[in-house]
C-alpha positions as CSV (number, residue, x, y, z in Angstrom):
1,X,15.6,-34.7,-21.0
2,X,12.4,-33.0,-19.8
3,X,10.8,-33.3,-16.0
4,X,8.9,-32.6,-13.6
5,X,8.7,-30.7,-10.5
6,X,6.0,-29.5,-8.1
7,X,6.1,-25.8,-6.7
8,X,5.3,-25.1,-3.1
9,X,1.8,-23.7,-4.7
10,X,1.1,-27.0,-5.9
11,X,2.1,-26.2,-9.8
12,X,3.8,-28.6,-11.9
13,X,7.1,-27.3,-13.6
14,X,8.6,-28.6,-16.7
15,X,12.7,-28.8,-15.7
16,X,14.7,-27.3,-16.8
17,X,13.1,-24.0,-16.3
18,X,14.6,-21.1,-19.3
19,X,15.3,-18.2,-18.1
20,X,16.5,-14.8,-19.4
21,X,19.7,-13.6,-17.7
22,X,19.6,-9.5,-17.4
23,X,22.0,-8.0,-15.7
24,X,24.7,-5.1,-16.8
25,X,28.0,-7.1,-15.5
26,X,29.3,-9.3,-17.4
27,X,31.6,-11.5,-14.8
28,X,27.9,-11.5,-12.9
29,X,26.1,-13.2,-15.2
30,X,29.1,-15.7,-16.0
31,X,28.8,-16.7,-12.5
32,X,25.1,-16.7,-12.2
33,X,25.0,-18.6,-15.4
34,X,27.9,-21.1,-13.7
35,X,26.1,-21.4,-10.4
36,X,22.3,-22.4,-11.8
37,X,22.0,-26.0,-11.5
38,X,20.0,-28.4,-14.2
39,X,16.9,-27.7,-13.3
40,X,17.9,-23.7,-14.9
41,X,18.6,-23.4,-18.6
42,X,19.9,-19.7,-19.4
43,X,18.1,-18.9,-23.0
44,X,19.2,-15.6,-23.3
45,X,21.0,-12.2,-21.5
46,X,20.9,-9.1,-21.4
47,X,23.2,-5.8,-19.6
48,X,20.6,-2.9,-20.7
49,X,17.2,-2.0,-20.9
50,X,16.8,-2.1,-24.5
51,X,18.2,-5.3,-25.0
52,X,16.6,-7.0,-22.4
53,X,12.4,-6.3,-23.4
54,X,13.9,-7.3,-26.9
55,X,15.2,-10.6,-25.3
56,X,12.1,-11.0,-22.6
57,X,9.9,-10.7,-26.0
58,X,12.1,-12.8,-27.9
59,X,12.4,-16.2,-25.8
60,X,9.2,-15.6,-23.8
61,X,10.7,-17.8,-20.9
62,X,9.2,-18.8,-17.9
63,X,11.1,-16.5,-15.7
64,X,13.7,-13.7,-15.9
65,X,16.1,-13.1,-13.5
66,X,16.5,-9.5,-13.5
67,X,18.4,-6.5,-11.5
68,X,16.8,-3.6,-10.8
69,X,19.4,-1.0,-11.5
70,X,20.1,-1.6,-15.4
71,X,21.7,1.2,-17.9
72,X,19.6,2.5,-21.4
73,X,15.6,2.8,-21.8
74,X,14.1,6.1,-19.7
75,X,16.2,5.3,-16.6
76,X,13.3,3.2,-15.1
77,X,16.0,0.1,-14.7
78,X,14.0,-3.2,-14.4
79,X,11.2,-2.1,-13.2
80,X,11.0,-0.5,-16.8
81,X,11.9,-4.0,-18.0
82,X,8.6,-5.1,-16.5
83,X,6.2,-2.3,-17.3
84,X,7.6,-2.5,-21.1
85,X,6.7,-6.2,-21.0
86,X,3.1,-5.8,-19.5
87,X,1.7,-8.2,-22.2
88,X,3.4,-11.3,-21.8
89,X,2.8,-11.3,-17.6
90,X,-0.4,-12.5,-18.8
91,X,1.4,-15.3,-21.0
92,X,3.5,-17.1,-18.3
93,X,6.5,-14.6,-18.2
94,X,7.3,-14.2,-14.5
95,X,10.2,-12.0,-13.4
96,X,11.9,-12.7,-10.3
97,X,14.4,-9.7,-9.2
98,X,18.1,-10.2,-8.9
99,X,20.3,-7.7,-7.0
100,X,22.8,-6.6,-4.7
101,X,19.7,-4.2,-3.3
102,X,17.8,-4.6,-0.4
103,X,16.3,-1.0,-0.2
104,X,12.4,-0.9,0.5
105,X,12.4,1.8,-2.7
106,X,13.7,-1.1,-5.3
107,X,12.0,-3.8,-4.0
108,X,8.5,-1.9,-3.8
109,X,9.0,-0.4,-7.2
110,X,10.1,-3.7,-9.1
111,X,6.9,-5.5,-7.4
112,X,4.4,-2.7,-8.4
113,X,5.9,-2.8,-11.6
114,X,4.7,-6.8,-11.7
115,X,7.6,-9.0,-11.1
116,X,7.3,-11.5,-8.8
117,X,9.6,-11.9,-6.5
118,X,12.9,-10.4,-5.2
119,X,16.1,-12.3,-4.3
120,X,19.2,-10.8,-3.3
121,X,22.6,-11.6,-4.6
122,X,23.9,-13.1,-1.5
123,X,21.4,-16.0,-2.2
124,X,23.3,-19.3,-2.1
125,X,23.6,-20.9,-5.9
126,X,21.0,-23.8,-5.1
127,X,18.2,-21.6,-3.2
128,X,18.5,-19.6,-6.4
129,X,17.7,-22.3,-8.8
130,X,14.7,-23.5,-6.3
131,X,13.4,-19.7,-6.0
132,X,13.4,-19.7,-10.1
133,X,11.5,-23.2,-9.8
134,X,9.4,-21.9,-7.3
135,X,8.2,-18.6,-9.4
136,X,7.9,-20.4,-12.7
137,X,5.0,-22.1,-10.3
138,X,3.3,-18.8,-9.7
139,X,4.8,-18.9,-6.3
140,X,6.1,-15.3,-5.0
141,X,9.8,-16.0,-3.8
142,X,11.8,-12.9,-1.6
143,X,15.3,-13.1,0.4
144,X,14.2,-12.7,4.4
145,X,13.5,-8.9,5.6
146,X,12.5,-8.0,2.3
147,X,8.6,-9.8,2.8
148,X,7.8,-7.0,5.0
149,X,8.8,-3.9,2.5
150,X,6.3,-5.8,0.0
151,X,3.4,-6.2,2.8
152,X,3.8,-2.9,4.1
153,X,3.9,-1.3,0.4
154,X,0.5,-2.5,-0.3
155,X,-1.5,-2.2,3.2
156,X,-1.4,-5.4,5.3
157,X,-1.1,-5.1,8.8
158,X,-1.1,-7.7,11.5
159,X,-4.5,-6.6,12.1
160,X,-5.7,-7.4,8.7
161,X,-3.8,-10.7,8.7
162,X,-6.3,-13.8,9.2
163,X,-3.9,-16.5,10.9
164,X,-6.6,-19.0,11.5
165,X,-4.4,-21.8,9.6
166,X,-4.6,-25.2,10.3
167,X,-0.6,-25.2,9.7
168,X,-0.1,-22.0,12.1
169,X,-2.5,-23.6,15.0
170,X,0.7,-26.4,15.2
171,X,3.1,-23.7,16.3
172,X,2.7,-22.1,20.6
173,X,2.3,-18.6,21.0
174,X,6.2,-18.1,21.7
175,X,7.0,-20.1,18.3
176,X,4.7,-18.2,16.3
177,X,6.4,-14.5,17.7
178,X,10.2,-16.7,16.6
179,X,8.6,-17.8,13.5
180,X,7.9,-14.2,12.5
181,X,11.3,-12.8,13.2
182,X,13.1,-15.6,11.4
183,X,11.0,-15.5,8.6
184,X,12.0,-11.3,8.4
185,X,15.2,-12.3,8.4
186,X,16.4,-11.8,11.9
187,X,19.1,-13.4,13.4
188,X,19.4,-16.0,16.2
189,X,21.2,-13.2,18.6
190,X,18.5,-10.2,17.2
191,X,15.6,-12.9,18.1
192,X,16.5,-13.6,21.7
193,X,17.0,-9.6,22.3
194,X,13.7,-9.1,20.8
195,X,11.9,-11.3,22.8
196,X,14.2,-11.7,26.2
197,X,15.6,-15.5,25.6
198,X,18.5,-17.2,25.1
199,X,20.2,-18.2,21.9
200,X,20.0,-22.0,22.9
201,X,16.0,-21.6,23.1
202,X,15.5,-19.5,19.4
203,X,17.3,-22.6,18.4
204,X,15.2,-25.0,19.8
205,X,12.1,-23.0,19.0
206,X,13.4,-22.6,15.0
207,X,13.9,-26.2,14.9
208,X,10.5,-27.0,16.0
209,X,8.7,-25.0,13.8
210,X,10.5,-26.5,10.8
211,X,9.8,-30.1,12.3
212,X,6.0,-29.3,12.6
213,X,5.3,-26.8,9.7
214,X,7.8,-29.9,7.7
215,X,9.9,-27.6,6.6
216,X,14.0,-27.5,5.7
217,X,15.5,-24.1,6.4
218,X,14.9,-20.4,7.0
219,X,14.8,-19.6,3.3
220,X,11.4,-22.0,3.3
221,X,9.7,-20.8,6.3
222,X,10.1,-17.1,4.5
223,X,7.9,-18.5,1.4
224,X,5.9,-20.0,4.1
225,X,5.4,-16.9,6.1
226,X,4.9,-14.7,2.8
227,X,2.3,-17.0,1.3
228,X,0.2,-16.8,4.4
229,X,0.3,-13.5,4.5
230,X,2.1,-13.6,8.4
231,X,4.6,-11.6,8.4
């Protein structure tokens, strides 16, 4: 049975979402295919290059979940994958990265390239299936820390950020500066060194941002944060 479901961006999304699974471990994709709940439907997979534009071009899906370090083609790994399917990014083919990576090199490469978003594999199983939700969408969807490698990569600075938001003006000063951190992916304890408090009052900051800006976890205000262009 077909539904519905609305992206953060305000896009509708016809559930289950197909994907295409690439990825050059077997036992990975097994699990990832194990893990996706039903609003995912796994259409095709793929463990090279090769195989996977064939597969991207055959199914056409809505999103592709994708590592960036995949055997075969002319070593360019997924972001090859992207570049080689260049004509259906203007069909409704999304790619959302996949991997055990978080180096500022494979994220910035797989994003030029087109994709997206960027997820690492230490994602839990259900903020997976909502980040595939999320970029069939349009939204862009990354793990926290990995926002800034993207921002940086193509020239925003906190200078060039406009934060006049109707959302943002809800937060004080002090819960915008938490806000920021949390959203890169900082912890609790790396957040109260950063800015000289205690534990006890990031949390009570964190949890009234996500009360204000009606938000559920961490992983939210990151999509938040990225979308506004705050971080």
């Amino acid at each position: 049975m077909t539904t519905q479901a609305t992206a953060s961006g305000g896009g509708l999304v016809a559930l289950p979402v197909p994907v295409v699974l690439v990825d050059d471990h077997h036992l990975f994709r097994t699990g990832v295919r194990a893990s996706l709940d039903d609003r995912v439907t796994v259409v095709g997979e793929a463990s090279d290059v090769d195989t996977a534009v064939a597969q991207v071009h055959e199914h056409r899906p809505p999103v592709v979940l994708l590592d960036v370090h995949l055997p075969g083609g002319n070593g360019g790994g997924g972001a090859e994958v992207v570049q080689r399917c260049a004509d259906l990014l203007g069909e409704g083919v999304r790619f959302l990265a996949l991997s055990v990576s978080d180096a500022a090199e494979d994220v910035v490469s797989v994003i030029r390239a087109g994709a997206r978003g960027y997820v690492t594999k230490n994602i839990a199983p259900s903020e997976l299936s909502s980040a595939v939700v999320q970029v069939a969408g349009g939204d862009a969807v990354f793990s926290p820390r990995l926002a800034g490698f993207v921002l940086d990569a193509f020239g925003a600075s906190a200078n060039d950020i406009a934060v006049a938001d109707d959302e943002l003006d809800r937060l004080s000063k002090r819960e915008q500066e938490v806000m920021r951190l949390i959203a890169r992916g900082y912890s609790y304890r790396e957040v109260a060194s950063e800015l000289f408090i205690s534990i006890k009052t990031v949390e009570t900051h964190v949890s009234a941002v996500l009360r204000k800006l009606q938000l559920s976890s961490r992983y939210e205000l990151t999509r938040w944060a990225v979308a506004r262009r705050l971080l």
